[in-house]
C-alpha positions in Angstrom: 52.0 -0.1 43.2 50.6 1.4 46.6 47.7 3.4 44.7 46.9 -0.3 42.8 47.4 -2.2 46.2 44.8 0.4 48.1 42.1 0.2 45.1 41.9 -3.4 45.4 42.3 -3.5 49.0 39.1 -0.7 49.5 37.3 -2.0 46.9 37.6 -5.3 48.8 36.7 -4.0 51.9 33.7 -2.1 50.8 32.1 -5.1 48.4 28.9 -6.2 50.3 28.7 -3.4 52.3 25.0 -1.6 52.5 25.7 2.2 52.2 22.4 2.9 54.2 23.2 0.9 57.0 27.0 2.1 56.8 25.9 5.6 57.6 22.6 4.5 60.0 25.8 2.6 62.3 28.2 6.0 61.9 24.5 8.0 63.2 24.5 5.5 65.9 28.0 6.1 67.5 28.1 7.1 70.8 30.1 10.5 70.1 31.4 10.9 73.9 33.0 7.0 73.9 34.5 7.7 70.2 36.3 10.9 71.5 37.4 9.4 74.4 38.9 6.7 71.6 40.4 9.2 70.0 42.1 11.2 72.5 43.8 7.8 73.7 45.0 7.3 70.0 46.4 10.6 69.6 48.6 9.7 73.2 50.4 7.1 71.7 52.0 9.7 69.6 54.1 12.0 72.7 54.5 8.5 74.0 55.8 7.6 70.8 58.3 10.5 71.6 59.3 9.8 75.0 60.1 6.3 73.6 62.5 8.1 71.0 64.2 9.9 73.3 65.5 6.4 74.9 66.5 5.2 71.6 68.2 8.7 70.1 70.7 9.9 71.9 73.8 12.3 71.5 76.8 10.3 70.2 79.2 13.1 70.3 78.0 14.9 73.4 78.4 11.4 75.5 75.3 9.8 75.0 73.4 12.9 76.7 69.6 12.5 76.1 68.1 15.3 73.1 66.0 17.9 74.1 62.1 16.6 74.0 60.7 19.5 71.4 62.4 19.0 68.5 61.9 14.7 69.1 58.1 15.8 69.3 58.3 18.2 66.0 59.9 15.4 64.3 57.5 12.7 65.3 54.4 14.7 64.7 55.8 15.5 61.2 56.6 11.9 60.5 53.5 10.9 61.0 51.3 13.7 59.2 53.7 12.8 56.1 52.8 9.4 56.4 49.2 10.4 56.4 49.9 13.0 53.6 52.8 11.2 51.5 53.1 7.8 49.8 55.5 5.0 50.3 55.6 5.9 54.6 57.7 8.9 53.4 57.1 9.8 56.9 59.8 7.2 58.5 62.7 9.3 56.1 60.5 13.3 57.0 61.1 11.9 60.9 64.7 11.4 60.1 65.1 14.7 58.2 63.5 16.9 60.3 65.3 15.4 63.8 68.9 15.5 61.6 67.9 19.2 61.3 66.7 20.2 64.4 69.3 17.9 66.5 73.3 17.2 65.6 72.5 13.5 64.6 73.5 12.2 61.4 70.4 11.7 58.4 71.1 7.4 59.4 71.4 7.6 63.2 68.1 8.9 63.4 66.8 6.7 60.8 68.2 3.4 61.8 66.6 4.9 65.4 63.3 4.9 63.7 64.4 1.4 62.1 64.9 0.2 66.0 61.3 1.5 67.3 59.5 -0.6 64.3 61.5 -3.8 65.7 60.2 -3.1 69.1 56.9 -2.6 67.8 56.9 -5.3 66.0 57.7 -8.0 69.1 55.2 -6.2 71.2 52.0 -6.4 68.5 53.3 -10.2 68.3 53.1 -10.6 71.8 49.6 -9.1 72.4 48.3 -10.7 69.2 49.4 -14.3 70.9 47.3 -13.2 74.3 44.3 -12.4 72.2 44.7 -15.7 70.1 45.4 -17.6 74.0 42.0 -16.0 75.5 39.1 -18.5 75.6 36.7 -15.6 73.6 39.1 -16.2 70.4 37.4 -18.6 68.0 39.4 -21.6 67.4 41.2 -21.8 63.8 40.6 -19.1 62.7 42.0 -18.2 59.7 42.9 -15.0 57.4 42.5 -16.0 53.6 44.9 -19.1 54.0 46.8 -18.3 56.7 45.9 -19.6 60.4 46.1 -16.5 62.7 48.6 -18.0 64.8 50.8 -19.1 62.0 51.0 -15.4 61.2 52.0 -14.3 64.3 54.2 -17.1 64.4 56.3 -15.8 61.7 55.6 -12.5 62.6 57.6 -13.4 66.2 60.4 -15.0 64.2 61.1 -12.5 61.8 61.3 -9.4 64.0 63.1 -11.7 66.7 65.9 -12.5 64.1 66.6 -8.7 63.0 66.8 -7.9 66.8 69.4 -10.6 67.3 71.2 -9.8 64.0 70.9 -6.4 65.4 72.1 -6.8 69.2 75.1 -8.8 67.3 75.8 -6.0 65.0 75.7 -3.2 67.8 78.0 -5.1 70.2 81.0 -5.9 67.5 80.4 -3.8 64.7 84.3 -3.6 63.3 84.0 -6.7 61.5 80.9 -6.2 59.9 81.5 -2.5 58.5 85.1 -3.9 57.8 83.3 -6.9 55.7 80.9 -4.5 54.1 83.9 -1.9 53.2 85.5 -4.9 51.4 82.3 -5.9 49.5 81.2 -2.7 48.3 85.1 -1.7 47.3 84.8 -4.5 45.3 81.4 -3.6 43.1 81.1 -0.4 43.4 83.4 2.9 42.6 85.3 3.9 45.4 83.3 7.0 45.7 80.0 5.3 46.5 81.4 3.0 48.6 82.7 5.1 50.8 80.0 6.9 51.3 77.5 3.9 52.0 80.4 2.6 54.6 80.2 6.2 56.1 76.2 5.4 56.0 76.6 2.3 57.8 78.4 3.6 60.7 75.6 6.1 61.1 73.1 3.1 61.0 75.3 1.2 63.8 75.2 4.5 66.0 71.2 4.0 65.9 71.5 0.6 67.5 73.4 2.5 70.5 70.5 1.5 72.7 70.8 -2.4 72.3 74.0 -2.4 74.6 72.5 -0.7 77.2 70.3 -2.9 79.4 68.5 0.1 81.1 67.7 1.8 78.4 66.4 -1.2 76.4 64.1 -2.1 79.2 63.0 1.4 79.6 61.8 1.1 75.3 60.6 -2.2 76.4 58.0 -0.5 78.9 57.5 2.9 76.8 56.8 0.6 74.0 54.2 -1.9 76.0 52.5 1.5 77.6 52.0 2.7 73.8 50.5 -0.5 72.6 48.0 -0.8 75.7 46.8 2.7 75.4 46.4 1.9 71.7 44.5 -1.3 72.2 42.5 0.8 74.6 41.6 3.3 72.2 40.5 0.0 70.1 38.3 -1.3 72.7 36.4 1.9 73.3 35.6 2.4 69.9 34.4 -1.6 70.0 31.9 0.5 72.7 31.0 3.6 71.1 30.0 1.2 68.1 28.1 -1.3 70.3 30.6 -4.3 68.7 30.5 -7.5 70.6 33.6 -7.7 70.3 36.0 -8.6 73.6 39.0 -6.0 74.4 41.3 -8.5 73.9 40.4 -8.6 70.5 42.1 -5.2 70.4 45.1 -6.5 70.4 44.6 -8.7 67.5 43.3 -5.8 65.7 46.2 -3.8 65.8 48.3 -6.6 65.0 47.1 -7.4 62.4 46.4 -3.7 60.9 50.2 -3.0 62.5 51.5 -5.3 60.0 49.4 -4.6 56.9 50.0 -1.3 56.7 53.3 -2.2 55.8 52.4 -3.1 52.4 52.7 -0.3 50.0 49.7 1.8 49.9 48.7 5.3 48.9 49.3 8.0 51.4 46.9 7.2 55.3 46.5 3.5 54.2 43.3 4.0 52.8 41.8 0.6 52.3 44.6 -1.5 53.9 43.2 -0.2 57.4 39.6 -0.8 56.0 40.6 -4.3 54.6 42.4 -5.0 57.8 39.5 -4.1 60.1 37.0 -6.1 58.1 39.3 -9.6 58.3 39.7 -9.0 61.8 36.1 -8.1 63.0 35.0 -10.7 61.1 36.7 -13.7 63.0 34.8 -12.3 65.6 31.2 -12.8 63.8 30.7 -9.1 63.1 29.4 -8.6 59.6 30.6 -6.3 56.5 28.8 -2.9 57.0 29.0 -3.1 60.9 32.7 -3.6 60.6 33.8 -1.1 57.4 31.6 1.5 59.4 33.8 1.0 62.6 36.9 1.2 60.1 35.7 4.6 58.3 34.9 6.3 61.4 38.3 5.2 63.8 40.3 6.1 60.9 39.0 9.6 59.8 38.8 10.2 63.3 42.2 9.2 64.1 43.7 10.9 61.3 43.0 14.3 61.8 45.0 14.9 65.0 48.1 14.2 64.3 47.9 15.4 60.8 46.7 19.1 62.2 49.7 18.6 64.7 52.2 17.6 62.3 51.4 20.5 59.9 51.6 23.0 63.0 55.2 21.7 63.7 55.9 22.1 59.9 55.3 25.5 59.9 56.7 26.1 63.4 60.3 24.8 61.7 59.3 26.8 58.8 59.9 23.7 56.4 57.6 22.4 53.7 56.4 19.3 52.4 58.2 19.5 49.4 61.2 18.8 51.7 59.6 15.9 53.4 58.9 14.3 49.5 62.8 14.1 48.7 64.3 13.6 52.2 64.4 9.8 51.3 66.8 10.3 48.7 69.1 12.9 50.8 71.8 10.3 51.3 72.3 9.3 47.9 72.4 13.2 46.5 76.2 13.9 45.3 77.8 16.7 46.6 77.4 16.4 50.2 75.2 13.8 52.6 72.3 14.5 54.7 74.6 13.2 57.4 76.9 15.9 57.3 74.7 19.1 57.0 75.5 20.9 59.8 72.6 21.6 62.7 70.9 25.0 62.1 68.5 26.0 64.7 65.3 27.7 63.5 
């Protein structure tokens, strides 16, 4: 499905687009401006981790804070699987690789990860609305048949409900496992059940950060420093390409790439980025080629950072991608969960 769903999305993106003028607009990049873009996309990523650290913490040593190294390892090795593996294997190769490094269940770490895209999620919203509030966006605009405020109206609503169902969970979680131990007793062998109860209460120690008010204001501000420098690393590359484009419109760029990469795609969302960055620049007059040639060269760009650093961490742990492919399905192997393999340092 994600190999079909980037096809049509690239060949979308690219129909229309003049190959000569494609590569005369890459020519014409200002190479010191689209560094500069990239260096500041590459920051988000140790921000990324700092942001982590808030969220992950050490249940059974008191809530201590993890050590920042292995956090970093296993954020640069999420996201260099995501660029390297289908179906953002890199979400579950984050999870793996802290559970190894760190004494954190497999689902503590993922449900962390699970907490992060919530955040990020009401902080593209908000941005998006300030770009879709300035005076320089163009009034009703629309992607396909969708207003762009209608999206990130339902955009807001979605990610606010699965924080409040969330925040709800984390505060009285007894009755909830206690409902979702009676439910899966009753369809499923006891076996199973017991251990997707036992992967629950993993899942609830993820939220941990949602009942502490410093700590969730402190993911709050990681969270909006990330986003700005990304939107600056967005506006620059608007430069180096000469786009009239206004930096606001940043924000609705990642937005709206933010949520598009979630649809399935092959491995670096090749074409949703390119489809993404074409509907967006467009509202904003700039034409095919111009805008699919801003789209090739960010994303190339962009990608080979944190792919070089992820793969430097991957041999640093001495692990291998095969690893990363299967660590999705670590908690449903028999025989012993991903949440209770001991920590072994390497």
């Amino acid at each position: 499905m994600g190999l079909v769903v980037t096809l049509a999305l690239l060949a979308w993106a690219l129909h229309g687009v003049d190959a000569r003028q494609l590569v005369g607009h890459l020519r014409r990049a200002d190479p010191l401006l689209l560094t500069g873009a990239v260096v500041l996309a590459t920051l988000t990523f140790p921000l990324r981790t700092l942001r982590w650290r808030l969220i992950l913490r050490d249940v059974s040593g008191g809530g201590a804070a993890f050590p920042l190294l292995p956090l970093w390892h296993a954020t640069a090795i999420g996201f260099m699987a995501n660029n390297l593996l289908p179906v953002r294997a890199g979400e579950f190769a984050r999870a793996y690789v802290a559970q190894q490094q760190l004494p954190v269940r497999f689902s503590t770490a993922l449900a962390s990860v699970g907490v992060e895209r919530v955040f990020d999620g009401l902080l593209l919203v908000g941005l998006m609305t300030l770009a879709i509030a300035s005076p320089a966006f163009p009034g009703h605009a629309r992607i396909g048949t969708t207003s762009v405020s209608g999206l990130a109206t339902g955009a807001a609503v979605f990610f606010g409900a699965v924080l409040v169902v969330a925040v709800l969970v984390v505060h009285r979680p007894a009755p909830w496992l206690a409902l979702l131990r009676r439910v899966t007793h009753a369809l499923l062998p006891a076996r199973f059940a017991g251990r997707l109860t036992q992967v629950a209460e993993g899942l609830v120690a993820g939220l941990e950060v949602l009942k502490s008010p410093t700590r969730f204001v402190g993911v709050v501000a990681w969270s909006l420093l990330q986003w700005l420098v990304n939107a600056a690393a967005f506006a620059l590359c608007f430069r180096a390409f000469g786009l009239p484009v206004p930096p606001e419109g940043a924000f609705l760029l990642q937005g709206i790439i933010g949520f598009g990469v979630a649809l399935p795609a092959s491995p670096g969302f090749v074409g949703v980025f390119e489809a993404a960055t074409r509907v967006t620049l467009a509202i904003y007059g700039i034409d095919a080629t111009r805008a699919v040639s801003y789209a090739v060269a960010y994303h190339v760009s962009t990608f080979v950072p944190i792919t070089l650093l992820g793969l430097y961490s991957l041999s640093r742990l001495q692990l291998h991608l095969a690893e990363l492919r299967t660590a999705g399905d670590a908690p449903a192997q028999t025989g012993g969960s991903v949440d209770h393999v001991k920590h072994t340092p390497r």
